[in-house]
C-alpha positions as CSV (number, residue, x, y, z in Angstrom):
1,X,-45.7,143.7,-81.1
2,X,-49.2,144.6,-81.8
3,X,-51.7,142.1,-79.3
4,X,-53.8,140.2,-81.4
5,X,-57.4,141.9,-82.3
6,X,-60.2,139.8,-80.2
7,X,-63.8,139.1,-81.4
8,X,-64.9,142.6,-79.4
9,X,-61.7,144.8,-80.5
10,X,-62.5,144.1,-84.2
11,X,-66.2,144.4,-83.6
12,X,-65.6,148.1,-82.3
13,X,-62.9,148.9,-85.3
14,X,-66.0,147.7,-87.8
15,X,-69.1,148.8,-85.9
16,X,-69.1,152.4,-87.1
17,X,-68.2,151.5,-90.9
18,X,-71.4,148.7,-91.4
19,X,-73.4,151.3,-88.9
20,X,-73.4,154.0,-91.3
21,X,-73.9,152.0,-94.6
22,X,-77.1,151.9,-94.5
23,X,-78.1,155.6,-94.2
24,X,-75.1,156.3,-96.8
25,X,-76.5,153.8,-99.1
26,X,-80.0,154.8,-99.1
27,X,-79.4,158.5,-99.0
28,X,-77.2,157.9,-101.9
29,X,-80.2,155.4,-103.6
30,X,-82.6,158.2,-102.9
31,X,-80.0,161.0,-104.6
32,X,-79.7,158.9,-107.6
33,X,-83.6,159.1,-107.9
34,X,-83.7,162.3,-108.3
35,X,-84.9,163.1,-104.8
36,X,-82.9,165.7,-102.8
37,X,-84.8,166.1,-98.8
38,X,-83.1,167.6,-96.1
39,X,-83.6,165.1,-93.6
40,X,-82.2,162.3,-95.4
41,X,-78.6,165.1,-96.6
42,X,-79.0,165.5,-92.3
43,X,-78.9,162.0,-91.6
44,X,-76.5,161.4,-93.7
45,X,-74.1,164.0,-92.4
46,X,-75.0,163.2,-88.9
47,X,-74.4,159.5,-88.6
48,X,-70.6,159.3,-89.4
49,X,-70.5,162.8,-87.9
50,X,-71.5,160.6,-84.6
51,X,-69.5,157.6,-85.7
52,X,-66.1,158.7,-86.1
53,X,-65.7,162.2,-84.4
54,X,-64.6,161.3,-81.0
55,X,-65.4,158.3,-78.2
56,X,-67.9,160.6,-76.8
57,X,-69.5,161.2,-80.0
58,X,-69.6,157.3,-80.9
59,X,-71.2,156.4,-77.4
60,X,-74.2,158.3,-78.5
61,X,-74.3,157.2,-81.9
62,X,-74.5,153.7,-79.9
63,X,-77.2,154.8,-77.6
64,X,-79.7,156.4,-80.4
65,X,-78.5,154.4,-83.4
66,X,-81.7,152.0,-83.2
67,X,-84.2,155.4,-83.6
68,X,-82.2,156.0,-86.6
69,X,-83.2,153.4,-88.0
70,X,-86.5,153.9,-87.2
71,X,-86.6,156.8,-89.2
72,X,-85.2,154.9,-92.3
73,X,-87.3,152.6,-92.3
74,X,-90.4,154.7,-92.0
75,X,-89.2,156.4,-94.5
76,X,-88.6,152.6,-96.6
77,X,-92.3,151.7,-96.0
78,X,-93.8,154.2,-98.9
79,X,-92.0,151.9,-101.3
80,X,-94.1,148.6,-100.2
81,X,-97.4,150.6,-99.2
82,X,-99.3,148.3,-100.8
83,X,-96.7,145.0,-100.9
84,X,-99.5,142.0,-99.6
85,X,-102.9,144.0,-99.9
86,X,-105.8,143.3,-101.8
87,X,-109.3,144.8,-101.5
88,X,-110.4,141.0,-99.8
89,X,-107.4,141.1,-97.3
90,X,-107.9,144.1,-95.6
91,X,-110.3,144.2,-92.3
92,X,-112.7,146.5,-92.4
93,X,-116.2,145.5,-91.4
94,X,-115.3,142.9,-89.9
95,X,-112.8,144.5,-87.3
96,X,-115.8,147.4,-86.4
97,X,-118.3,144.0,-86.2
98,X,-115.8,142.7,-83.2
99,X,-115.3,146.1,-82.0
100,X,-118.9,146.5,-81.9
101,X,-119.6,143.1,-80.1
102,X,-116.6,143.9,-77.5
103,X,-117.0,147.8,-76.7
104,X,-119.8,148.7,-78.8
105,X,-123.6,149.3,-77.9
106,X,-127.1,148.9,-79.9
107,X,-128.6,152.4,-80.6
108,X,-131.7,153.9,-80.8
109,X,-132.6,152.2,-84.4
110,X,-131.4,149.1,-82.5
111,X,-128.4,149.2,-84.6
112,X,-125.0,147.5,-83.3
113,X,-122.9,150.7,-83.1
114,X,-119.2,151.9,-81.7
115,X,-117.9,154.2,-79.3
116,X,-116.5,155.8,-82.3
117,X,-120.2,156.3,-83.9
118,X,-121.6,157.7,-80.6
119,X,-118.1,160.4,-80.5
120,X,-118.6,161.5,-84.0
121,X,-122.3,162.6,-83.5
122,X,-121.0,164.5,-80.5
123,X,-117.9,166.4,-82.1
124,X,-116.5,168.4,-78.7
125,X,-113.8,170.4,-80.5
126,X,-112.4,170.5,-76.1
127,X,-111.7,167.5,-75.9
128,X,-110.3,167.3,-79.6
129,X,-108.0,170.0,-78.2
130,X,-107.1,168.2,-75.3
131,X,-106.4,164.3,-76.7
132,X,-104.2,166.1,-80.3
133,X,-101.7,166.6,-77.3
134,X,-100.2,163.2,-77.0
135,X,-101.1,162.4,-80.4
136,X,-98.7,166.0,-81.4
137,X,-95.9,165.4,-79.0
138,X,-95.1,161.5,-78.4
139,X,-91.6,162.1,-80.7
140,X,-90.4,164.4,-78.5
141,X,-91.5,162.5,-75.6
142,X,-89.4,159.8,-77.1
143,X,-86.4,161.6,-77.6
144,X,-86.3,163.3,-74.4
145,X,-86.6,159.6,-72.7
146,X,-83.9,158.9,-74.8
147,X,-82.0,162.0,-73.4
148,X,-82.5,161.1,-69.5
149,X,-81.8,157.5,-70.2
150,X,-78.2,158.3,-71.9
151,X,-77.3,160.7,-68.7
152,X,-78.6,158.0,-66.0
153,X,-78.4,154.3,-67.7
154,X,-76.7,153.6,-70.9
155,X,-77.4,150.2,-71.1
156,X,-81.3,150.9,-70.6
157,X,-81.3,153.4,-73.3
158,X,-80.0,151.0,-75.3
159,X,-82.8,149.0,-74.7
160,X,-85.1,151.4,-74.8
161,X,-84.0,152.4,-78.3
162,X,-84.0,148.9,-80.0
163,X,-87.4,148.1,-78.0
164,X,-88.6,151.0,-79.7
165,X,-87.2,150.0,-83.1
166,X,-88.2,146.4,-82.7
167,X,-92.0,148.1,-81.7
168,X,-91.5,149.8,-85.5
169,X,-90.1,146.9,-87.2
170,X,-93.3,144.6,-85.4
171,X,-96.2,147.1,-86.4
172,X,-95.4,147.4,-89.9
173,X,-95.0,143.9,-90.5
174,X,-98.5,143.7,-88.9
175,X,-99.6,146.0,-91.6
176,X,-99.2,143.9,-94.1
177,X,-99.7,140.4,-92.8
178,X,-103.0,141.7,-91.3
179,X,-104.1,144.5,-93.0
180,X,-106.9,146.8,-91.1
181,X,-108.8,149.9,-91.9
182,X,-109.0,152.7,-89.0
183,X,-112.3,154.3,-87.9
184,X,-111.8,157.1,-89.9
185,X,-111.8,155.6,-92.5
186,X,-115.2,153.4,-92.2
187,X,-116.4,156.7,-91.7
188,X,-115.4,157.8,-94.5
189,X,-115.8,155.4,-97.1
190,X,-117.6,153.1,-95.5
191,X,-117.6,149.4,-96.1
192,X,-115.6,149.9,-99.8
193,X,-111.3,149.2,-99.4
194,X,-109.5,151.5,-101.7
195,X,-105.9,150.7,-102.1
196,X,-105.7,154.3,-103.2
197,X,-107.3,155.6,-100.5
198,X,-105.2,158.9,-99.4
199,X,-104.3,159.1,-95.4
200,X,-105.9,161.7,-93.3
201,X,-105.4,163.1,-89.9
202,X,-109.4,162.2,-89.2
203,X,-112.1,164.8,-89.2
204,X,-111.1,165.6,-85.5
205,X,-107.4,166.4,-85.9
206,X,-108.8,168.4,-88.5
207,X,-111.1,170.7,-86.3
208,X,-107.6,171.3,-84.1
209,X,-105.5,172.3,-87.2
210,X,-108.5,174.7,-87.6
211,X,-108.6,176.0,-84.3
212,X,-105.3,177.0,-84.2
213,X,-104.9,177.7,-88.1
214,X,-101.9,175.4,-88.9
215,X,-101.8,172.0,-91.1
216,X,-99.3,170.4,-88.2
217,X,-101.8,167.2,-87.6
218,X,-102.8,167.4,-91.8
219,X,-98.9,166.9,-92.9
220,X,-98.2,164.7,-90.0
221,X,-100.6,162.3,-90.5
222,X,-101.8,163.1,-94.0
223,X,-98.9,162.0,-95.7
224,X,-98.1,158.6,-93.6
225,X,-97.6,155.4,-95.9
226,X,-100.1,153.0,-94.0
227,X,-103.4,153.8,-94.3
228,X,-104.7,150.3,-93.3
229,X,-102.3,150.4,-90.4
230,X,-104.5,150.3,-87.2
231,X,-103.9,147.3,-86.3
232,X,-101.8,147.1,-83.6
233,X,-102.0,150.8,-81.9
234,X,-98.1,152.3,-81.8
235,X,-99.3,155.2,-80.7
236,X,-100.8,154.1,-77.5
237,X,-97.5,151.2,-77.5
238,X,-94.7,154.1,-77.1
239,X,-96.1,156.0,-73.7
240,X,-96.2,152.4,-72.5
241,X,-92.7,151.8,-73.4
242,X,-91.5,155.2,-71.8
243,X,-93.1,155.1,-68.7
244,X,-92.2,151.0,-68.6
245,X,-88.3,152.3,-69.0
246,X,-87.8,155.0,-67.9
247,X,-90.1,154.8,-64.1
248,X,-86.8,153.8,-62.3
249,X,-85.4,157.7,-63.0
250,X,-88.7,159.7,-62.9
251,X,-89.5,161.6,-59.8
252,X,-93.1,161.3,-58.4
253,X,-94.6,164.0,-59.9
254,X,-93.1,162.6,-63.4
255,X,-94.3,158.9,-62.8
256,X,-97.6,160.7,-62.3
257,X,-97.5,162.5,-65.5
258,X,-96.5,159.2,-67.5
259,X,-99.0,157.5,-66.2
260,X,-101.4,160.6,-67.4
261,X,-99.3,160.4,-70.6
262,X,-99.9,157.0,-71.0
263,X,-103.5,156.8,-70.4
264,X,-104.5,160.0,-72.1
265,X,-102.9,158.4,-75.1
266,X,-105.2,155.3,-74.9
267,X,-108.1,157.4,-74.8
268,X,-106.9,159.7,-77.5
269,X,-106.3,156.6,-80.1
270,X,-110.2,156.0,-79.5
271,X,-111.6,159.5,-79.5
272,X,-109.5,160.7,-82.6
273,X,-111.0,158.3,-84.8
274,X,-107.3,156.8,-85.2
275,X,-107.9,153.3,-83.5
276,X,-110.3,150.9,-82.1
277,X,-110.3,149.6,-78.9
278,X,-108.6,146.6,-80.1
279,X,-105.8,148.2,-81.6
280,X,-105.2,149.9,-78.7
281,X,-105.2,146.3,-76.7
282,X,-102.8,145.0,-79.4
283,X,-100.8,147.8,-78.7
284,X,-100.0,147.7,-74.7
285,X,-99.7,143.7,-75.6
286,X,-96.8,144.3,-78.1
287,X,-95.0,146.3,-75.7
288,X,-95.3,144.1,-73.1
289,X,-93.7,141.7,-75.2
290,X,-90.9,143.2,-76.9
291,X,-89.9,144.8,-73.6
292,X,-89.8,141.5,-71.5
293,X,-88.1,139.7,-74.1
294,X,-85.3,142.6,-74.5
295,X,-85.0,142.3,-70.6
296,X,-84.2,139.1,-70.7
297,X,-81.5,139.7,-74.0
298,X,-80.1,142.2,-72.2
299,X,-79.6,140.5,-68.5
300,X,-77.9,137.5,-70.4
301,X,-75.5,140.0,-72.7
302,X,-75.8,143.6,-71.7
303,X,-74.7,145.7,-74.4
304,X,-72.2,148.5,-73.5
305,X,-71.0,151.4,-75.4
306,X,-67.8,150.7,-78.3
């Protein structure tokens, strides 16, 4: 006679079916709208591909399933863009007048200014060159953390993947509940909030794509849903995250570089135009949190592999 199924057994039996729903569902959604991308046919292939194929498969399915997620709910966010704004919600001024009073400096016309004024009147197409490299390759920095962390701790990739989710999940909500304009953007268009305001990789981004004739930064960042989305930095929150995970397993020379990573990436959000230095605060202070509270989950109920 068959032992009776416990809480765990029937969890593992259901886990891959409710795991994949949600890609299935909203690939299908998306089909039915007329709208046929390759990514979202790959994710939809892929995840039960993972799921069902064999124990080995599954256990990364597990491991990465929270940066799937990720990825659909990016892709979710174009459909509430603009869910919660209104011209009068969204900081603008305001946010550069505290930047200004906490990093700023009067210039010569005795006028409160930015770090961000004073590196736009100096364009150094170098040093564009040199910060568009975190900015260009933190996904792949993610997903080869990922990688080490499924070969040498499952349980901490597991970690590191929903502390990256929850990081996701946390900034967008941000973006609507407080609302907040990027430099770029003041330099732009000044004081004025447009809802329909396009996004744009910044006029620095913009020198690199020219320097090395592509559109990579353009279609990257040209096309995200948030444009009043500075406020808290993610970009300068996931090279926190890695090097915060991952330090146990890197050698010297790589805890070096993360560090590098890390701070190159703070430095980067400011001189791209992307973020001010209060975003970037916001930033390291999310990921601070979301990782000490997932410590503390997982010490009380590590999660393993089905």
């Amino acid at each position: 006679m068959e032992a009776p199924l416990t809480p765990r057994t029937r969890w593992q039996r259901l886990w891959p079916w409710l795991g994949t729903a949600p890609f299935e569902l909203w690939g299908l959604w998306l089909l039915s709208r007329g709208e046929v991308r390759w990514e979202v046919l790959a994710l939809m292939a892929l995840v039960p591909a993972l799921a069902f194929a064999s124990p080995a498969s599954r256990r990364l399915y597990t491991g990465l399933y929270p940066l799937g997620l990720v990825a659909l709910l990016y892709d979710a966010m174009r459909f509430v863009k603009n869910v919660g704004l209104s011209p009068e919600r969204v900081h603008l001024c305001d946010l550069r007048a505290v930047e200004s009073s906490l990093f700023g400096y009067t210039d010569a016309q005795g006028r409160a200014a930015t770090l961000h004024d004073w590196i736009q009147r100096h364009p150094t197409p170098a040093l564009d060159a040199l910060f568009a490299v975190p900015y260009g390759t933190f996904i792949y920095a993610v997903i080869a953390t990922a990688v080490l962390l499924y070969f040498r701790d499952f349980v901490r990739l597991q970690r590191f993947a929903w502390a990256f989710f929850l990081l996701n999940l946390a900034g967008f909500v941000t973006y609507h509940v407080f609302p907040a304009a990027p430099p770029w953007y003041f330099h732009a268009h000044g004081c004025v909030v447009d809802l329909a305001a396009r996004a744009s990789e910044g006029p620095n981004l913009a020198r690199v794509d020219a320097m090395l004739g592509t559109a990579y930064f353009h279609g990257f960042y040209g096309r995200s849903n948030d444009v009043f989305g500075a406020v808290p930095s993610l970009h300068v929150a996931y090279p926190a995250l890695i090097a915060l995970e991952a330090w146990p397993f890197f050698s010297r020379p790589l805890r070096a570089l993360s560090l590098a990573y890390a701070a190159t990436m703070v430095v980067a959000a400011v001189w791209l135009d992307h973020h001010w230095g209060v975003d970037v605060l916001l930033g390291l202070t999310y990921t601070a949190v979301i990782t000490a509270s997932l410590r503390r989950v997982f010490a009380r109920a590590p999660l393993e592999s089905p």
